[in-house]
N, C-alpha and C positions, 0 to 999 in steps of 0.2 A: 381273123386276128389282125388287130391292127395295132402301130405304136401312136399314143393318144396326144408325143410329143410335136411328133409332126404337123406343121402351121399349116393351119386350117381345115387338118382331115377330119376332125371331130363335127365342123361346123357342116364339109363339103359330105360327111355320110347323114348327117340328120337332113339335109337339105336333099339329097336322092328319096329319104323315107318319107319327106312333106311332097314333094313331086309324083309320087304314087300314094298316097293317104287314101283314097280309095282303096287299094289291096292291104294296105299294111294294119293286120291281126295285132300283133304283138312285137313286142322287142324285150329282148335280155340279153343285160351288159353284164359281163362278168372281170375283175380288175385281174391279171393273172400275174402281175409285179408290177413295179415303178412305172413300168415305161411302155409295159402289154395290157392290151384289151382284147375280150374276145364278145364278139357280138353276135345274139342270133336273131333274127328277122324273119317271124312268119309272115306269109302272103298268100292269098289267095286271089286266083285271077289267072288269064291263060298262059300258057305256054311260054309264048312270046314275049310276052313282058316281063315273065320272071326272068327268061334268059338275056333281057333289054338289062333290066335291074339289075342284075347279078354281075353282066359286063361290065355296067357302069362303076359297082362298088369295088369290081378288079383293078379297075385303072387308073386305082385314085394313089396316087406316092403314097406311101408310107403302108399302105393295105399287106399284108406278106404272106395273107393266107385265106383263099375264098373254097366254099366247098356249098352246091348246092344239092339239095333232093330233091325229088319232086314226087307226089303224089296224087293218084286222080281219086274224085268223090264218085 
């Protein structure tokens, strides 16, 4: 869940999902009001890099809510 107000978070989370485009399945944006977005990001690919990725989309200002699963095949 992120606020889509915040300068340049919108730009600086598609740019983590072009830097893994190899892993990145799918994405859904969903508008939750004016000022919230909740986004979900499949991946596949190991461990480590989900939890690379995952850190990365935490640490971006305006982000105010990260939640991952994970799953093995």
């Amino acid at each position: 869940v992120y606020d889509h107000e915040k300068r340049d978070l919108s730009r600086k989370l598609t740019a983590v999902q072009h830097a893994h485009h190899h892993a990145v399945l799918a994405t859904t944006h969903v508008h939750l009001d004016h000022h919230l977005c909740a986004e979900m990001i499949m991946v596949k690919g190991s461990a480590h890099m989900i939890e690379e990725m995952t850190e990365t989309i935490r640490q971006q200002k305006g982000v105010l809510h990260v939640s991952m699963s994970m799953s093995s095949t």
